[in-house]
C-alpha positions as CSV (number, residue, x, y, z in Angstrom):
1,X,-0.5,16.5,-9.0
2,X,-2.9,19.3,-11.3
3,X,-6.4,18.7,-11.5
4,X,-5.7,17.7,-15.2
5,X,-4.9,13.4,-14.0
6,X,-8.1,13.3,-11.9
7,X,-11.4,13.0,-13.3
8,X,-14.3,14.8,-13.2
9,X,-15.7,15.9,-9.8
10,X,-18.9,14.8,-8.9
11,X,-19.7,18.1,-7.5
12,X,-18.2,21.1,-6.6
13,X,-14.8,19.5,-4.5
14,X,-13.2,22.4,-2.2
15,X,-9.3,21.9,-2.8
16,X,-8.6,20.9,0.7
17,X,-10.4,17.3,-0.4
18,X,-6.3,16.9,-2.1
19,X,-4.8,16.8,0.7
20,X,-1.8,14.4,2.1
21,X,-3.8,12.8,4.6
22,X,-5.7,10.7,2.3
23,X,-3.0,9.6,0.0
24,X,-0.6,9.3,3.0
25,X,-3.5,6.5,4.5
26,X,-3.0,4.8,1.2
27,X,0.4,4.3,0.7
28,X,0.0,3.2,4.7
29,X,-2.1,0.2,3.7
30,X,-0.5,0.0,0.5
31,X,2.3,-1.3,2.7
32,X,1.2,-4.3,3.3
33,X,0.4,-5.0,-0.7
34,X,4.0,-4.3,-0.8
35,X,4.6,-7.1,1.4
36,X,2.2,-9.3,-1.0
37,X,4.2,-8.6,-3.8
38,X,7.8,-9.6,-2.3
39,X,6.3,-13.4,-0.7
40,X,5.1,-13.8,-3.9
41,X,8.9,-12.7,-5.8
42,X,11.6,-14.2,-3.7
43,X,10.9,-17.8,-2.9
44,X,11.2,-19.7,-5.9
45,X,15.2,-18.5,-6.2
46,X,15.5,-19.0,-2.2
47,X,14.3,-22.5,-1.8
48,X,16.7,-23.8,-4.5
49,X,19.7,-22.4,-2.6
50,X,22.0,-25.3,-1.6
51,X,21.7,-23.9,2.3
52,X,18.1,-24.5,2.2
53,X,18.4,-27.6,0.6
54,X,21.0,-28.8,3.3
55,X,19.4,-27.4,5.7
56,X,15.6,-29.0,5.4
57,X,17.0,-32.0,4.3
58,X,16.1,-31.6,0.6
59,X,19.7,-32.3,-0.2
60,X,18.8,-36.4,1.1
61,X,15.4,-36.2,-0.7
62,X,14.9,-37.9,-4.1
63,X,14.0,-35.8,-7.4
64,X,10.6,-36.4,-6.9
65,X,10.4,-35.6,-2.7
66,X,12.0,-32.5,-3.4
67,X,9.9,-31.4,-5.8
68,X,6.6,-32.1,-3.6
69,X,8.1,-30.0,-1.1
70,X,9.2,-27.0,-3.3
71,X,5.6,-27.3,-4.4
72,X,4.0,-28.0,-1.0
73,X,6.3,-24.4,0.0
74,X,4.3,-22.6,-2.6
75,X,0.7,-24.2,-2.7
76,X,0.1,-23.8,1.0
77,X,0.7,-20.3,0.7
78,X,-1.8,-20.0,-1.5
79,X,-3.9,-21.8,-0.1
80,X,-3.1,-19.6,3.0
81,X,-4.0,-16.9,0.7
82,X,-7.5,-18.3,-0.2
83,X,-8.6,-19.0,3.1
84,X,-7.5,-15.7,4.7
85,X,-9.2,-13.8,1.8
86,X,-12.2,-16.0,3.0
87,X,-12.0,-16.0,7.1
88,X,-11.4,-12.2,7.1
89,X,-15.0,-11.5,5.9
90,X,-16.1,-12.0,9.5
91,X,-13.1,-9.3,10.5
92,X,-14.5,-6.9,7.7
93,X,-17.6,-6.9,8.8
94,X,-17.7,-7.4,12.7
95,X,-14.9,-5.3,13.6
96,X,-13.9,-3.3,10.6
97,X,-11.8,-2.4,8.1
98,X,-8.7,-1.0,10.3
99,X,-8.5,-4.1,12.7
100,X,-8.9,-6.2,9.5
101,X,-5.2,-4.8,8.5
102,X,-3.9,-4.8,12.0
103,X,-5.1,-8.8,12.1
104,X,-3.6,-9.4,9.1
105,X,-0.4,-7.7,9.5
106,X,0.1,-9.6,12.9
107,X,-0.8,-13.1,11.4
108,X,1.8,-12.1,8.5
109,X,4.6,-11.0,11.4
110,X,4.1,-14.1,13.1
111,X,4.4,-16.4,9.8
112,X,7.5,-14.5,8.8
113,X,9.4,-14.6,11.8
114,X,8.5,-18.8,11.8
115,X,10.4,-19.1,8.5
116,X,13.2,-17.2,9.9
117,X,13.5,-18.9,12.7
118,X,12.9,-22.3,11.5
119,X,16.1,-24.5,10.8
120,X,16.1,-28.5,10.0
121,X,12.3,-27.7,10.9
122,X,10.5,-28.2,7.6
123,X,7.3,-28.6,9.8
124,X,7.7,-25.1,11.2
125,X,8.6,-23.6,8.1
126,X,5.3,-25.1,6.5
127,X,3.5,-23.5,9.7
128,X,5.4,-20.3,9.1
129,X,4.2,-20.0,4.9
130,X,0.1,-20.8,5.5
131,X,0.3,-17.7,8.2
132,X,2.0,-15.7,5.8
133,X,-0.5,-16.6,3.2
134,X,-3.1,-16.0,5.3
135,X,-2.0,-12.8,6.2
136,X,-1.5,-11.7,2.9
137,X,-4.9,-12.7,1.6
138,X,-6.3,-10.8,4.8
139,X,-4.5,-7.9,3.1
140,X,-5.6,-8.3,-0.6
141,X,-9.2,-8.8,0.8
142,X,-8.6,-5.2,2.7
143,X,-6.8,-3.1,1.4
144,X,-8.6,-1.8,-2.1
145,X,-12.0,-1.3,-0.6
146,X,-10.3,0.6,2.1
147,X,-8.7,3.1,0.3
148,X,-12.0,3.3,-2.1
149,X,-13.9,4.0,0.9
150,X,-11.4,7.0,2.1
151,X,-10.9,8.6,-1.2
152,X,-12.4,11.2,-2.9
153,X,-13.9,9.5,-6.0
154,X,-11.6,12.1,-9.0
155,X,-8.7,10.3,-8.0
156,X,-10.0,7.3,-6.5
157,X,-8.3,4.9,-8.9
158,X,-5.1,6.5,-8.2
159,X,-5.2,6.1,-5.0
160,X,-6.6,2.8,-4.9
161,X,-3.7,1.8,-8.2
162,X,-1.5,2.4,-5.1
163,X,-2.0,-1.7,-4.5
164,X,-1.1,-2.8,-7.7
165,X,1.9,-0.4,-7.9
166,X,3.1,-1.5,-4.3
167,X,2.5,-5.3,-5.1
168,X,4.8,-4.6,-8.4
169,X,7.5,-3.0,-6.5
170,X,7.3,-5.8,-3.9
171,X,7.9,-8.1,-6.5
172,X,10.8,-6.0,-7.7
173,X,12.4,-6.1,-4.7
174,X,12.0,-9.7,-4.3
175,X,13.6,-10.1,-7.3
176,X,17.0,-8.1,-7.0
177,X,17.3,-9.5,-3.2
178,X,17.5,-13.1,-4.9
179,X,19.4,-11.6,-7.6
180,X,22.6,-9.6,-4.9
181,X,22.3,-12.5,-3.1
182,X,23.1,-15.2,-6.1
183,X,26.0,-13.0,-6.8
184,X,27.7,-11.8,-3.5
185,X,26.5,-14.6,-1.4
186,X,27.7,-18.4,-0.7
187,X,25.1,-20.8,-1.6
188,X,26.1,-22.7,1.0
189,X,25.7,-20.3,4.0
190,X,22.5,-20.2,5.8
191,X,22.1,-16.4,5.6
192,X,21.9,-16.7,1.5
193,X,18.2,-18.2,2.5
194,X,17.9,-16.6,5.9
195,X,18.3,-12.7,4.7
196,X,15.5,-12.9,1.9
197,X,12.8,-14.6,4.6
198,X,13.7,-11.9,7.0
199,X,13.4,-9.0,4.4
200,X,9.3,-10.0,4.3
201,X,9.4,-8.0,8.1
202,X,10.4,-4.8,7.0
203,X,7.6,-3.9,4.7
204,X,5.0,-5.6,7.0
205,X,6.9,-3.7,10.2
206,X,6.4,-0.8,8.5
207,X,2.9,-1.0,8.3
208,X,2.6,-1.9,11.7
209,X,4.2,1.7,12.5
210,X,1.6,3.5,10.2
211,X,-1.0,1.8,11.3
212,X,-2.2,4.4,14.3
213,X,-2.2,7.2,11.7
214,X,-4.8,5.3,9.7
215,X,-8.7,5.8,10.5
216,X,-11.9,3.7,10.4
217,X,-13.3,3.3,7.3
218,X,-16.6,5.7,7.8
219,X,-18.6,3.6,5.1
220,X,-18.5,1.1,7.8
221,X,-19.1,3.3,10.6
222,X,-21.9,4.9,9.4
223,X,-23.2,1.0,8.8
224,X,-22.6,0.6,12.5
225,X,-24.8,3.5,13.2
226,X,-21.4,5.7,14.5
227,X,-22.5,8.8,12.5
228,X,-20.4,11.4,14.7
229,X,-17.3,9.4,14.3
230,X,-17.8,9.0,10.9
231,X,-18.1,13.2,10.5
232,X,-14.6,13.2,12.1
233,X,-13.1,10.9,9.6
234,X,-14.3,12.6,7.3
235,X,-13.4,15.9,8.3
236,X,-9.7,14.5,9.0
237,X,-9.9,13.0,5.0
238,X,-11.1,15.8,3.4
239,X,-9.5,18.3,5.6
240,X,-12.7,20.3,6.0
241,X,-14.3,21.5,9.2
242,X,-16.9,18.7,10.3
243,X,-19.8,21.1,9.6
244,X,-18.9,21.8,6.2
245,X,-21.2,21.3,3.3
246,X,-19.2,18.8,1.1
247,X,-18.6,16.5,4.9
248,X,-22.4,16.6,5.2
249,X,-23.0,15.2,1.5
250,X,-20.3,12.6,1.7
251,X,-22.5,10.9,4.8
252,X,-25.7,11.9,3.1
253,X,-24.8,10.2,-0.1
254,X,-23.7,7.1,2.0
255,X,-26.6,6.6,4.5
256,X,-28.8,7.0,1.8
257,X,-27.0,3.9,0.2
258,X,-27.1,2.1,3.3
259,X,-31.3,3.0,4.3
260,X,-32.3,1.7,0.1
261,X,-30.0,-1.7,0.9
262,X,-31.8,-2.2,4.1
263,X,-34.9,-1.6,2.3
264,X,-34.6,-4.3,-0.3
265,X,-33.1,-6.5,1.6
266,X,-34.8,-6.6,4.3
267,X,-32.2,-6.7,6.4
268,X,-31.6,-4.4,10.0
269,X,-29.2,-3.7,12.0
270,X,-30.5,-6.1,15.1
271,X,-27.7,-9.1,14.4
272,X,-25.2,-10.7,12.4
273,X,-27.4,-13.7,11.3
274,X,-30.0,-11.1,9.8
275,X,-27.1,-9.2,7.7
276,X,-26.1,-12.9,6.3
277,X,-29.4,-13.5,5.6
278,X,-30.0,-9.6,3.6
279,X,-26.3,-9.5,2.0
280,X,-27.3,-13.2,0.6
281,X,-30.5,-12.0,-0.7
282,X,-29.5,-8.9,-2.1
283,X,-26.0,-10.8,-3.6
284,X,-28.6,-12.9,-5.7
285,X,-30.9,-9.5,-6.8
286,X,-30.8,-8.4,-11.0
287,X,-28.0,-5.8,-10.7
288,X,-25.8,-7.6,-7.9
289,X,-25.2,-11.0,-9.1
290,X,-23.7,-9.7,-12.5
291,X,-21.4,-7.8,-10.3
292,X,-20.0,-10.4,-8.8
293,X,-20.1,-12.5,-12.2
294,X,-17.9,-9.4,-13.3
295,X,-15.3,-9.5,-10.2
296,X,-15.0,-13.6,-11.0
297,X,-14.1,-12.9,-14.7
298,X,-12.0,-10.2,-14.8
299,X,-9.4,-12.4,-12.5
300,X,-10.1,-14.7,-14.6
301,X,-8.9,-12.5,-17.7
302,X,-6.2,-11.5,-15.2
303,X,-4.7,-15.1,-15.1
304,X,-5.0,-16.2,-18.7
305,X,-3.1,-12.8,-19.8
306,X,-0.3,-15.0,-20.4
307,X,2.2,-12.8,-17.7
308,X,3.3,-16.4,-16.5
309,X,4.3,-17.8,-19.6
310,X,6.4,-14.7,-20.6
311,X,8.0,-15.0,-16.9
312,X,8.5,-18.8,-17.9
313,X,10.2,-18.6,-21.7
314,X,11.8,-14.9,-21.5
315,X,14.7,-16.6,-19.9
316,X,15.2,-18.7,-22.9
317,X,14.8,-16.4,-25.3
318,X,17.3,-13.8,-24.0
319,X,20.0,-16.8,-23.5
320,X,19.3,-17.2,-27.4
321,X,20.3,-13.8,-28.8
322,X,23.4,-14.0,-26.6
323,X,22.3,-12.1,-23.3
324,X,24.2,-13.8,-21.0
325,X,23.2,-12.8,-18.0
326,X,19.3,-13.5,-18.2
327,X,18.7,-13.3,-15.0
328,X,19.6,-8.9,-14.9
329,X,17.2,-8.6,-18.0
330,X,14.6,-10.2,-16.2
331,X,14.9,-7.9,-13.4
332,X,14.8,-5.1,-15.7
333,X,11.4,-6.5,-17.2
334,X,10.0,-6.3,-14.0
335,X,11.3,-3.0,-13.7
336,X,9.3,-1.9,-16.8
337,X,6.6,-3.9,-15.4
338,X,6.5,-1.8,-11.8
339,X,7.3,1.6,-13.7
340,X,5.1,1.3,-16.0
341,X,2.0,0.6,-13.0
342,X,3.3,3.4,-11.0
343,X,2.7,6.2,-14.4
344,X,-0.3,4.6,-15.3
345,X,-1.7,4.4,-12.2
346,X,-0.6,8.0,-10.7
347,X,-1.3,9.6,-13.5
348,X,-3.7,8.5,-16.1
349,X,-6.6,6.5,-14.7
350,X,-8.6,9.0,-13.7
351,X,-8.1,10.8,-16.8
352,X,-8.5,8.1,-19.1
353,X,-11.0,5.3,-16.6
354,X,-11.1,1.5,-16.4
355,X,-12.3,0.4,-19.8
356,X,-10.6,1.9,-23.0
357,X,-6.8,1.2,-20.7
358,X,-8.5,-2.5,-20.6
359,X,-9.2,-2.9,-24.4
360,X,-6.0,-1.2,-25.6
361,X,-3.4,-3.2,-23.2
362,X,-5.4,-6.4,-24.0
363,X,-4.9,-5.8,-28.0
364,X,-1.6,-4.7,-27.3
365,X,-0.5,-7.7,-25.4
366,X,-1.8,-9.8,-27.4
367,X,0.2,-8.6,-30.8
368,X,3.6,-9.4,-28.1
369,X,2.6,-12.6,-27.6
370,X,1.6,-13.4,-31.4
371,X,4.4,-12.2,-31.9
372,X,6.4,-14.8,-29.6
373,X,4.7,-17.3,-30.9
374,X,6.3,-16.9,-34.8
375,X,9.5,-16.6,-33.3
376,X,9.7,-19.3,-31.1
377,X,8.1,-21.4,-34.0
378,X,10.3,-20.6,-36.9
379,X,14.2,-20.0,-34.5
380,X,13.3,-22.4,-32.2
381,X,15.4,-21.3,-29.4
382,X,14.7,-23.6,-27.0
383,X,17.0,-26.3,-29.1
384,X,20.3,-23.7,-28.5
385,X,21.1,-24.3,-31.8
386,X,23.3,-21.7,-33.2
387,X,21.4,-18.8,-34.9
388,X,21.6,-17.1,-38.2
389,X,21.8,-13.4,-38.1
390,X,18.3,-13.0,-39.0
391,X,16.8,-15.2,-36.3
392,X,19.1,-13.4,-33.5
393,X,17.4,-10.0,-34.9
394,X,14.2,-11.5,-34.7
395,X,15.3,-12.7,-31.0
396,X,16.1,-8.9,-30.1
397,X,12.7,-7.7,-31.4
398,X,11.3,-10.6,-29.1
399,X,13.4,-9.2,-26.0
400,X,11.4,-5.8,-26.9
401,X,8.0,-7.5,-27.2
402,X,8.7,-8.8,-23.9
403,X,9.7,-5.3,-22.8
404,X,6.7,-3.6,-24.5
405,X,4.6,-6.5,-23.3
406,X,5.3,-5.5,-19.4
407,X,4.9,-2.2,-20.5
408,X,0.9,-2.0,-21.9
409,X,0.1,-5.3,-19.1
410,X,0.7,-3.0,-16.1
411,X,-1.8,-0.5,-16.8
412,X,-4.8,-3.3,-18.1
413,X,-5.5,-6.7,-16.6
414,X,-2.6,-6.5,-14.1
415,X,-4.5,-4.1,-11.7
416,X,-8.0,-2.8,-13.3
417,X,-9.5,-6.1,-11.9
418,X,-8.1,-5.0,-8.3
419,X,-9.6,-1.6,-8.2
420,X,-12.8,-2.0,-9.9
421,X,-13.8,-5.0,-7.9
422,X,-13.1,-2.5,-4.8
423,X,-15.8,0.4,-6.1
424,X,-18.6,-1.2,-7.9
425,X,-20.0,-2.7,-4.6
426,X,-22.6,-0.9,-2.6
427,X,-21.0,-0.6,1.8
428,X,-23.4,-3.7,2.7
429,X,-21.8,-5.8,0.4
430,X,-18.4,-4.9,0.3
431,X,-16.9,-6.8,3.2
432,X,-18.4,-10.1,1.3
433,X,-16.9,-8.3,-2.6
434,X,-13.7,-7.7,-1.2
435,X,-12.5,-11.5,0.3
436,X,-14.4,-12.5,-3.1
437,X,-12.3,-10.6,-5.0
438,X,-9.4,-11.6,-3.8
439,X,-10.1,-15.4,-3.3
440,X,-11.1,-15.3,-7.6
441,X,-7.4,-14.0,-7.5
442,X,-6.1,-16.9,-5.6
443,X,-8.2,-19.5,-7.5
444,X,-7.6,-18.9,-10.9
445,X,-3.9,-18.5,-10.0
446,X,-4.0,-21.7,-8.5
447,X,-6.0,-23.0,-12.0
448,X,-3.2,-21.6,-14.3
449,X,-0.2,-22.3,-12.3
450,X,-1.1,-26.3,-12.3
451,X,-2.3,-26.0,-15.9
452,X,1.0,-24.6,-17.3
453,X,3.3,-27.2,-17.2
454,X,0.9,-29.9,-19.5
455,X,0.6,-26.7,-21.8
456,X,4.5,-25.8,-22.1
457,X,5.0,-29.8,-23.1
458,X,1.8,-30.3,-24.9
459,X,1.7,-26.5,-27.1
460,X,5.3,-25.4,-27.4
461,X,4.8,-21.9,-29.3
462,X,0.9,-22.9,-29.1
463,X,0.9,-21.3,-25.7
464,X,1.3,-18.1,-26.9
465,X,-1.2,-18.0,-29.3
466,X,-3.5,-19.1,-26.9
467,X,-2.7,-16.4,-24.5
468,X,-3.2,-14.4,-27.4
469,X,-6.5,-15.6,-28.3
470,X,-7.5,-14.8,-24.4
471,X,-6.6,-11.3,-24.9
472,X,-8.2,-10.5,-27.5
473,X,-11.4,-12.0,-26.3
474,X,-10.9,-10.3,-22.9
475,X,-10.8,-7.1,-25.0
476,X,-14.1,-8.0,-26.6
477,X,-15.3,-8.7,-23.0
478,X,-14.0,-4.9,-21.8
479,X,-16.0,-3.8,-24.2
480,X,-19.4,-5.0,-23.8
481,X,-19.6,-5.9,-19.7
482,X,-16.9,-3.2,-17.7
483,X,-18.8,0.0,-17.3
484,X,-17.0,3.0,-16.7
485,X,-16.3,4.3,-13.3
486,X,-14.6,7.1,-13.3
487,X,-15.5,10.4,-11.4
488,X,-18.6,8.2,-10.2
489,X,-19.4,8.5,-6.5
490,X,-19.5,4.6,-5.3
491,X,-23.1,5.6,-4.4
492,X,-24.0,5.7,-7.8
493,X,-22.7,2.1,-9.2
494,X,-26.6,1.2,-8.3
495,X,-28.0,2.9,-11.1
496,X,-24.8,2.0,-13.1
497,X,-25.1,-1.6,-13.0
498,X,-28.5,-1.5,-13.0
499,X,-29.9,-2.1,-9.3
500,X,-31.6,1.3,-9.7
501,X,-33.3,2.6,-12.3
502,X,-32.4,6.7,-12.8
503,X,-34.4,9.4,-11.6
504,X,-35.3,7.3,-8.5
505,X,-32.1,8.3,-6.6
506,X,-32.0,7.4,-2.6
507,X,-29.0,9.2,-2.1
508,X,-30.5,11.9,0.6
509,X,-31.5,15.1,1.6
510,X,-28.7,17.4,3.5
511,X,-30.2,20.2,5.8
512,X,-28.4,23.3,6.4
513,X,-29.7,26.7,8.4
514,X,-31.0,29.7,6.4
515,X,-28.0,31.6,7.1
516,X,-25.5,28.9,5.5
517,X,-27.1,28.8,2.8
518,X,-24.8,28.4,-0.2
519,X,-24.4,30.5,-3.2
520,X,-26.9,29.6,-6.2
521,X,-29.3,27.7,-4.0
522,X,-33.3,28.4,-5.0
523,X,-35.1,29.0,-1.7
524,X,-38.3,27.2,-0.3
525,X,-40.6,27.5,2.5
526,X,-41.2,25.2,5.1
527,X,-40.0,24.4,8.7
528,X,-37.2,27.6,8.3
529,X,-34.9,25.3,5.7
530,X,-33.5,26.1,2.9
531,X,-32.9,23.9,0.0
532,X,-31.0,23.5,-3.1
533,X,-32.4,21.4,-6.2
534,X,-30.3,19.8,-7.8
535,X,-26.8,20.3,-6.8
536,X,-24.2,21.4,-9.3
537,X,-22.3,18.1,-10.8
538,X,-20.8,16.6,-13.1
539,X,-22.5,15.9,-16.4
540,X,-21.9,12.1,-16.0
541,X,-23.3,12.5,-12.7
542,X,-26.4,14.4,-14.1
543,X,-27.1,12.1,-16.8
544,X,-27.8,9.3,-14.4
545,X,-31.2,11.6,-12.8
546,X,-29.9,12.0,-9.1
547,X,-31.5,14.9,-7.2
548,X,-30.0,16.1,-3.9
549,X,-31.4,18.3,-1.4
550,X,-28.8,20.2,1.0
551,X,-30.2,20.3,4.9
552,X,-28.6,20.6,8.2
553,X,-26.2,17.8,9.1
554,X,-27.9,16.4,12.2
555,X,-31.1,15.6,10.4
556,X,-29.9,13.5,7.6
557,X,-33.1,11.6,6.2
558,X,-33.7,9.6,3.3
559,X,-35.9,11.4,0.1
């Protein structure tokens, strides 16, 4: 990909930074997002197959008991979900961001293999759904910050997009399983339920196989105090010698971080209880606190977008203009929906940032969904009565809103929330940011997914002008609380958000021998070292007052 997709650099970036390594690492982890996005897809369609039913009993249950366990199969994944988004804060921070995705790839094994193996065991595959849950909210917790950490910050939100696309195509997948095994499978042998629960192990196996080429995050190294194994992730990220100048800023800009944290929080590295006790007081600070106030909303926008209510009635409102087959335009919507992350993501967020994408898909969504809301008001489709010729055009323009709809929702609320949440946050709060983020996700879901079927009886064609009304106010919201992010080192979010003011930059001072010195610097006397003031950067880099002084790599301080 040309430098044109990638934002500005924050400095002079050798072209080595680009390398495979780095995006390979993402697409790794991304893995497991992938898994994510299939658990979430398939089961709905699998536990109303007439196998499953027979074979869990459901087939003896009444309405009502089968409906309490269809919806005990779903809400104890996500309370799995929650919970592992929660418990793997210890993980993140204790033992780091690598074993947090080997932990939560093994608990997502193990639950997967229980569902496959479980037959006239309802208990097991209960067991066998929290531990896949769990897993996957391990994962969610993980995997953005991660890749945030590893990347290069011109095409850090393309590499860190790389969860939302991969949860999409999960979700795709899980889809057109359910949708080749409805066609060209009995309903009434056990493989038609068996095939889509085992199908969760390959993406999750996969990962398990990258896994050793991944490395430790060196944001958390360099917490730990491991400064020479950070230099050799580094070096094996940015595919630069370890002794090169750019491997020597990317610690300095990150130990400075980590020295001014300390510093106002009071916190050291001499136990866990005393990191608790600084992360909690520095969560609360002016500058902090709205962060995480940003994190809880935008999931919150996320959730009351309206997606589920289009997944709910689009069904209905292809049936209505004669598309028989429903179920294969649905699975082309989510086509759209994955395609359309995948561009957006790969290619454009890096050139175009977090907050204008936001505002425009917002607005845009919302006009769909207005939209759906005339038509289902004035054809009614939902009665199947039969249609004039009018009302079926107006059902085909619909269909494209639907289409359109997936279309601008992939590159705003879908997965902005995801990769923001994952670069705002400074390295001593991120292992407590990233569960957070992810349990918002689960919560609100929760929220919505209980509140929707009061509003389909209750609103009709009111639901979508709600959504509507949501969008366009999380549109308003994009434009006075996200700040853009792009090209920003995740060093500099401080002054960003406010935690800092400019001009009183902690980033660091880099030494370097007379005899390195690099072209353009403006010498100095003292001690035999040579320094540069200020380093060439960006001029969104510049405007925000840091200074940075270039010294040798083994005598990192802070300014």
């Amino acid at each position: 990909m040309t430098g044109w997709s990638r934002a500005k650099e924050d400095r002079p970036t050798p072209p080595e930074v680009y390398n495979w390594r780095v995006y390979a690492s993402a697409l790794i982890v991304a893995l497991g997002v992938m898994a994510y996005g299939y658990d979430s897809a398939f089961i709905g369609t699998t536990i109303t197959e007439k196998s499953f039913e027979r074979d869990f009993g459901l087939d003896k249950m009444t309405k009502a008991q089968k409906n309490n366990v269809s919806s005990n199969l779903t809400s104890i994944y996500s309370a799995g979900g929650f919970f592992g988004a929660l418990f793997m804060f210890f993980s993140l921070e204790l033992l780091g961001r690598k074993m947090t995705v080997i932990i939560s790839d093994v608990i997502f094994l193990v639950g997967a293999v229980m569902t496959i193996a479980a037959t006239h065991q309802l208990g097991l595959m209960y067991a066998g759904r929290l531990l896949t849950g769990l897993g996957v909210g391990g994962i969610a917790a993980v995997s953005p910050l991660y890749v945030a950490e590893i990347s290069p910050p011109a095409i850090r939100g393309r590499l860190t997009g790389f969860f939302e696309s991969s949860y999409q195509i999960g979700a795709v997948i899980g889809f057109w399983i359910n949708y080749g095994i409805v066609h060209n499978v009995s309903q009434e042998a056990t493989k038609a339920w068996r095939i889509p629960m085992g199908v969760q192990l390959i993406p999750a196996g996969l990962l398990t196989i990258g896994i050793p080429f991944l490395r430790e995050s060196p944001v958390w190294l360099l917490k730990r105090g491991r400064d020479e194994e950070a230099f050799q992730v580094y070096s094996y990220y940015r595919n630069l010698p370890v002794d090169h100048l750019y491997i020597t800023q990317d610690v300095a800009f990150v130990k400075g971080q980590i020295e001014h944290e300390r510093a106002v929080s009071s916190a050291g590295r001499s136990s866990f209880g005393a990191y608790l006790t600084g992360a909690s007081k520095e969560a609360l600070m002016k500058g902090m606190r709205n962060r995480f106030a940003l994190v809880f909303l935008m999931f919150m926008w996320q959730a009351w977008s309206g997606a589920a209510a289009i997944n709910y009635y689009s069904p209905t409102i292809f049936t209505s203009i004669g598309l028989t087959d429903y179920t294969l335009w649905t699975g082309i919507y989510g086509i759209i929906k994955a395609g359309g992350s995948i561009i957006f993501f790969y290619v454009f967020i890096d050139k175009f940032g977090r907050k204008w994408p936001w505002i425009v898909s917002s607005l845009c969504c919302a006009v769909c969904q207005y939209y759906l809301a005339g038509y289902i008001a004035i054809a009614k489709p939902t009665t199947h009565a039969v249609q004039s010729p009018s009302t079926i055009a107006g059902g085909k323009a619909a269909t494209a809103a639907i289409m359109i709809f997936g279309a601008t929702w992939s590159f705003g609320a879908n997965g902005l929330p995801w990769i923001i949440s994952a670069e705002i946050f400074p390295g001593s709060l991120r292992s407590i940011s990233g569960p957070w983020a992810a349990m918002s996700v689960w919560l609100w879901t929760y929220v919505v997914t209980k509140a929707l079927p009061s509003m389909y009886t209750s609103m009709d064609y009111g639901v979508y002008i709600f959504f509507a009304s949501m969008l366009v106010l999380a549109s308003i919201y994009a434009w006075f609380y996200i700040r853009e992010t792009k090209g920003l080192r995740m060093d500099q979010m401080d002054v960003l958000f406010g935690f800092v003011r400019p001009g009183t930059d902690y980033a660091a001072k880099v030494m370097y021998d007379a005899e390195e010195e690099p072209k353009g610097t403006k010498a100095t006397s003292g001690d035999g070292l040579k320094c540069m003031l200020p380093l060439t950067c960006s001029p969104q880099a510049q405007g925000f007052g840091f200074e940075i002084l270039i010294i040798r790599r083994k005598e990192i301080d802070r300014v």
